[in-house]
Each structure stands twice: as C-alpha cells, then as structure tokens.
C-alpha positions in Angstrom: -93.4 -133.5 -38.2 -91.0 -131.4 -39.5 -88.2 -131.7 -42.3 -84.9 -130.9 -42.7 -82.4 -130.9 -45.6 -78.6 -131.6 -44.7 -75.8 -130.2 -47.3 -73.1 -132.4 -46.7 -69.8 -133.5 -48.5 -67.1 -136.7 -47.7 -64.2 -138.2 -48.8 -65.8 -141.8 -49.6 -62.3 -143.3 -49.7 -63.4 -145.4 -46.1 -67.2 -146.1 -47.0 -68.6 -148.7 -49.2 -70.9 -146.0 -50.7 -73.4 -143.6 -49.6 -76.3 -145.6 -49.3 -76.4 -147.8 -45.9 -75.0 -151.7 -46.8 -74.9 -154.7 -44.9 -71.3 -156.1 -45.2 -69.4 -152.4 -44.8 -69.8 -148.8 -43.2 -71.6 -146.2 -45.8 -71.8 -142.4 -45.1 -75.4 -142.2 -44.5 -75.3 -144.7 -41.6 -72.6 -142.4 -39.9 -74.7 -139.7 -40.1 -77.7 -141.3 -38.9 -76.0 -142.9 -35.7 -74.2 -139.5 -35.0 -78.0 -137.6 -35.3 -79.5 -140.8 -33.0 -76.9 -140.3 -30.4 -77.3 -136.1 -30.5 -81.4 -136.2 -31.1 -81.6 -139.3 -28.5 -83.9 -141.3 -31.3 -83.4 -143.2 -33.8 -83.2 -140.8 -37.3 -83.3 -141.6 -41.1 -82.1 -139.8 -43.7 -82.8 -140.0 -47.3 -80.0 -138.9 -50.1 -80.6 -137.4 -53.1 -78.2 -139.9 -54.5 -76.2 -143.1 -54.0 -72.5 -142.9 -54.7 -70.1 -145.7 -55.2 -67.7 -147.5 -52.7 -64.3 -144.8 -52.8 -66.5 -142.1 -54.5 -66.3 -138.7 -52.9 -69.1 -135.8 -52.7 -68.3 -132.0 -52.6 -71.7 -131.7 -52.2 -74.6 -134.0 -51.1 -78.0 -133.2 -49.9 -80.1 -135.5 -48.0 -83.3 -134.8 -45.3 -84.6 -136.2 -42.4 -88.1 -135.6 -40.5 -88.3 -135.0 -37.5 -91.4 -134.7 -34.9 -89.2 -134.4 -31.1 -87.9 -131.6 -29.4 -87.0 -128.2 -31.0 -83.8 -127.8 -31.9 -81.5 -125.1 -33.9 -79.7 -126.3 -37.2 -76.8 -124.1 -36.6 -76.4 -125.2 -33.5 -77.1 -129.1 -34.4 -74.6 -128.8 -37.6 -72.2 -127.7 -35.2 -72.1 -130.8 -32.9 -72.3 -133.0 -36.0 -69.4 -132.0 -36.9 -67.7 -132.3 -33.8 -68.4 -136.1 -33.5 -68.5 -137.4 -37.4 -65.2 -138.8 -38.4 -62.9 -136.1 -40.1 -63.6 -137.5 -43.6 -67.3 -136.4 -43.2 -68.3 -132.6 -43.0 -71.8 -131.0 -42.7 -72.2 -127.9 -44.5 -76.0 -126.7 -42.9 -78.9 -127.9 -42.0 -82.6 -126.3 -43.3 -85.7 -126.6 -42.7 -87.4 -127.0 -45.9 -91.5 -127.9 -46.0 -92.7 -131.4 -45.7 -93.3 -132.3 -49.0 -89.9 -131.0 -50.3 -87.6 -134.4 -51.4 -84.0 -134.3 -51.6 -84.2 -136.9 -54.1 -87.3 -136.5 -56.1 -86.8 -133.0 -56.0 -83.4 -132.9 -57.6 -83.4 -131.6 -61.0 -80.0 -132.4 -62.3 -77.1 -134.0 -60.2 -73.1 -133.4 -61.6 -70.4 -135.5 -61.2 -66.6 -134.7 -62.3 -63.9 -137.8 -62.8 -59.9 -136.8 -62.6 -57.6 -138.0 -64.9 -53.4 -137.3 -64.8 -50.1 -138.5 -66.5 -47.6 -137.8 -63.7 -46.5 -139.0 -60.7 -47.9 -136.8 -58.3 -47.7 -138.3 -54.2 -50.5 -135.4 -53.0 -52.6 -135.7 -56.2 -52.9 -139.4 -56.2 -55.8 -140.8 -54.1 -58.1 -138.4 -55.8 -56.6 -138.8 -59.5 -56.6 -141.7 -62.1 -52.8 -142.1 -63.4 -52.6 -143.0 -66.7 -49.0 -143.3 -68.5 -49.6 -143.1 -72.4 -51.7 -139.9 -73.8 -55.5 -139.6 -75.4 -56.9 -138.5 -78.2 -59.3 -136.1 -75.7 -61.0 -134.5 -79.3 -62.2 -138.0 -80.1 -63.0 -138.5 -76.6 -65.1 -135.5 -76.1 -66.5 -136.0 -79.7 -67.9 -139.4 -78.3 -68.9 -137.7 -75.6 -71.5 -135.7 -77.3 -72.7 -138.4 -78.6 -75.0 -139.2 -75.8 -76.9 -136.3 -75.8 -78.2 -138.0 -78.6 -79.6 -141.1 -76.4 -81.9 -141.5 -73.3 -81.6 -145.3 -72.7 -78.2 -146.0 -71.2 -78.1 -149.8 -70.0 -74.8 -150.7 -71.7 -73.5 -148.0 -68.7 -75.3 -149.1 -66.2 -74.3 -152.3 -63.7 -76.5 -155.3 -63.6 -79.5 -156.4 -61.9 -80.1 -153.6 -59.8 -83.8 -152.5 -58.9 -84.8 -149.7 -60.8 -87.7 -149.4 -63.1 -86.0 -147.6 -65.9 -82.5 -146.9 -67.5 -83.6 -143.8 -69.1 -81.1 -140.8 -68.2 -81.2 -137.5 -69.7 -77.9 -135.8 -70.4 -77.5 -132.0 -70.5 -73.6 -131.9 -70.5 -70.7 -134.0 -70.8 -67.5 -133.2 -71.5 -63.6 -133.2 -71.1 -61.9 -129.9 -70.1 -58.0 -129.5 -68.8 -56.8 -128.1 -66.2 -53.0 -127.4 -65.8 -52.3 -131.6 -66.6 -55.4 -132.8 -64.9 -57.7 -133.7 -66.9 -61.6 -133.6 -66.0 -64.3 -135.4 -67.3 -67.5 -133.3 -66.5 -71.3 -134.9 -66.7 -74.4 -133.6 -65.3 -77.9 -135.7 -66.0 -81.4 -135.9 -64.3 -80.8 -138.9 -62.9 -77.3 -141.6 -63.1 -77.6 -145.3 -63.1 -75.2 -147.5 -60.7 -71.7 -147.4 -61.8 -72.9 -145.1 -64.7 -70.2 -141.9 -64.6 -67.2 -144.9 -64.4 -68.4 -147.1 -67.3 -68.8 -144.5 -69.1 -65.4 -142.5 -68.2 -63.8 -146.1 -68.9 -65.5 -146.4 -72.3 -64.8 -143.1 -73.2 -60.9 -144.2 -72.3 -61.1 -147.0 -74.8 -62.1 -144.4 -77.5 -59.0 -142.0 -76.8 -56.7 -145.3 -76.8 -58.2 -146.0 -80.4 -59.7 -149.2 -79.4 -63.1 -147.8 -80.5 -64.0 -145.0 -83.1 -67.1 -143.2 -82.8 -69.4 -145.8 -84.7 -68.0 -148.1 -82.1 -69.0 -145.8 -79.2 -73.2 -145.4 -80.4 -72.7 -149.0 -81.0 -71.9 -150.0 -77.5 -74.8 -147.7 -76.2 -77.4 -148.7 -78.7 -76.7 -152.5 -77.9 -78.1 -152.1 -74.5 -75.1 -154.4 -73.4 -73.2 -154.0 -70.5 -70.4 -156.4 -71.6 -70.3 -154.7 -75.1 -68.8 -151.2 -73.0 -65.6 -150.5 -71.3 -64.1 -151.4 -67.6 -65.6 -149.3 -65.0 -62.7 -147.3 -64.0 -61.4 -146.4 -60.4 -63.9 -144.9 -57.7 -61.4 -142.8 -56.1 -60.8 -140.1 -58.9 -65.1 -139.5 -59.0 -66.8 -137.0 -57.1 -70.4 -135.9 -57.0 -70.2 -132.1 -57.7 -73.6 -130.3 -57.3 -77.3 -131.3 -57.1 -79.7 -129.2 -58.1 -83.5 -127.9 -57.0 -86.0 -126.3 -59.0 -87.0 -122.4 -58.7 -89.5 -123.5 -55.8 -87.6 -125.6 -53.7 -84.7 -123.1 -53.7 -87.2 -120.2 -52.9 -87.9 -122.5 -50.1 -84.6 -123.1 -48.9 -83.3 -119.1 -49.3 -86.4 -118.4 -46.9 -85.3 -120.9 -44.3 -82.4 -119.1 -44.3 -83.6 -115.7 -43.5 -85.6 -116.6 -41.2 -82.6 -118.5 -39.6 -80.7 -115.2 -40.1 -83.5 -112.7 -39.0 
C-alpha cells in the first residue's frame, strides 16, 4: 500500500464545501470519482481541511493510498486535470511514506478573507463589498486580541462533532492592498465557520458596534449568539498548509527521485 499526497486548489463557488455531503457536490467527491474512473477502483481521499460551501483554496493538500497498478504522478496529475471541471486544478501528486497524514500532519493552515468599497464587476465574486469605511486600527487591535485565547467556541458553528474548540493562533491581521482589504489568519487547526464569524465580528468592531472589551467579551462567553454574522463564503480562501521539517524532507525527496 502506497500513499500519495495531492496539492490541489478550486474555486469552491459550485461545491457545497470540501468535504463530501449528501444533499450537494463537494470538491473532494469530484476528485475521488475522476481518480475511480482513471485508477479503475474505487479511491478516497483525505483533506487536510474542510472548507465552507463558496470557499475557495489556493492551495489544498489531501492523500490517498493506493495498493493497484503502478502508476506515474506526473503522468496521473496530467489526466486529472484533463477530466476535472475547470474550477478544479491539480498542482502534483507525491508519494509521501505511509504514515505521513495530510491532516494530522499539518502544522498550521492559513486562510485570507477580501474586503472592498467599490464597485468592481471582475473583483466581485471573490470580494466582500462593503459601502461605508472601518476603523481597520481598532479592527486589527481586536484582532490581536486572540492571540491571547485558545478556546474559541463563540467562533465556532454549532453542534458539530469535534472533541475540542481549542485553536491556537500565530497571526491575524488586516493588511491593504491598493483598496482591497485582506484579513490574514493562520492557526493550528480552524473550527467550522471559524475565519467568517470571526471576520464578521471583527466587522462589527470597525463599524463601532463593539469596542475592544466588547470583542474579549464575546470570545470569553463561549457563545456563539453573543458574536457577529458569519460573513460571505465567496471572499475566503484557504492560502497554505503547512508540514513539519520531516514531512517536507519527505516530500523534497519524492521529488528528486521523480526528477532523477
């Protein structure tokens, strides 16, 4: 049995989410039908993440085992490509070593959510329009705020099956480009719905509806009703996932030997 980890990226506008559902088309079961009909057996794949319905990925990892016929990944990514919808695009295709995860092995995962003020007809699907300015320096002052917190339930949507809401933080924060604005967050690990409810909560400070107080309020209340509207999916996009030193070692040595 051998495994393999995908790099993949999709605009998620089309798919109710990453992860496979049973009233809607997700990403992953694309992949895994378009690897059944190309591997001629059945194949699943396991994603180092689960993004929302409308979120994109610039860059998602995922593996599959495999224990048929031998195949080459170049070749394989190739053909992928030819038959996936245009919305979904594999990067390469490694063999990694069996134990390597592309979920339990990720370190850090990084998401970035787009923010404009103008009318903009080719910006649009991928940007959240807002008409009235933000106090951004109270927004990215609330924003270092959680770097000061590990439990984040008032972010996170409800009843959904995981064992713990503790996330920790390494960076959060809003930067401008040109007059998009982009909020930045990368964390071990990201609750359902987490990047939007906080994005949207983090709106409600720059409109003045909450101060700072407010803001460490909402998070240590543990409340999901006390926080802000989840904004938008279509303005959120999974960035970069990252591996430790010995899972990259791994992967930079499948690739010379693909190379070589």
């Amino acid at each position: 049995m051998e495994r393999y980890f995908i790099y993949l990226s999709y605009n998620g506008a089309n798919y109710c989410g990453w992860q496979n559902q049973p009233n809607g088309v997700s990403v992953q079961q694309k992949i895994e039908e378009s690897l059944g009909i190309l591997l001629r057996k059945p194949v699943s794949i396991t994603g180092a993440g689960r993004t929302d319905a409308g979120v994109h990925a610039c860059m998602m990892v995922a593996h599959f085992d495999w224990d048929g016929n031998d195949f080459e990944p170049e070749i394989l990514t190739g053909k992928l490509n030819r038959i996936l919808p245009p919305d979904i695009s594999i990067q390469k295709i490694i063999r990694v070593s069996p134990d390597s995860h592309a979920r339990f092995d990720a370190v850090s995962r990084t998401y970035q959510y787009y923010i404009s003020f103008r009318k903009d007809p080719f910006g649009y699907p991928f940007h959240y329009r807002l008409n009235r300015p933000l106090n951004f320096d109270l927004m990215n002052e609330a924003a270092f705020v959680l770097f000061e917190y590990t439990d984040f339930t008032s972010f996170s949507k409800l009843h959904t099956d995981v064992k713990t809401n503790l996330c920790r933080i390494m960076h959060a924060e809003w930067t401008q480009t040109v007059d998009v604005w982009v909020f930045t967050i990368t964390a071990d690990r990201f609750l359902r719905n987490m990047v939007r409810a906080i994005v949207g909560t983090l709106l409600d400070v720059g409109r003045g509806k909450l101060s700072i107080e407010d803001f460490r309020a909402v998070i240590e209340s543990k409340d999901r009703g006390g926080a802000g509207s989840s904004v938008p999916g279509n303005a959120l996009f999974l960035t970069d996932i990252e591996y430790p030193p010995s899972v990259v070692k791994n992967l930079i040595q499948n690739v010379r030997n693909m190379i070589h």
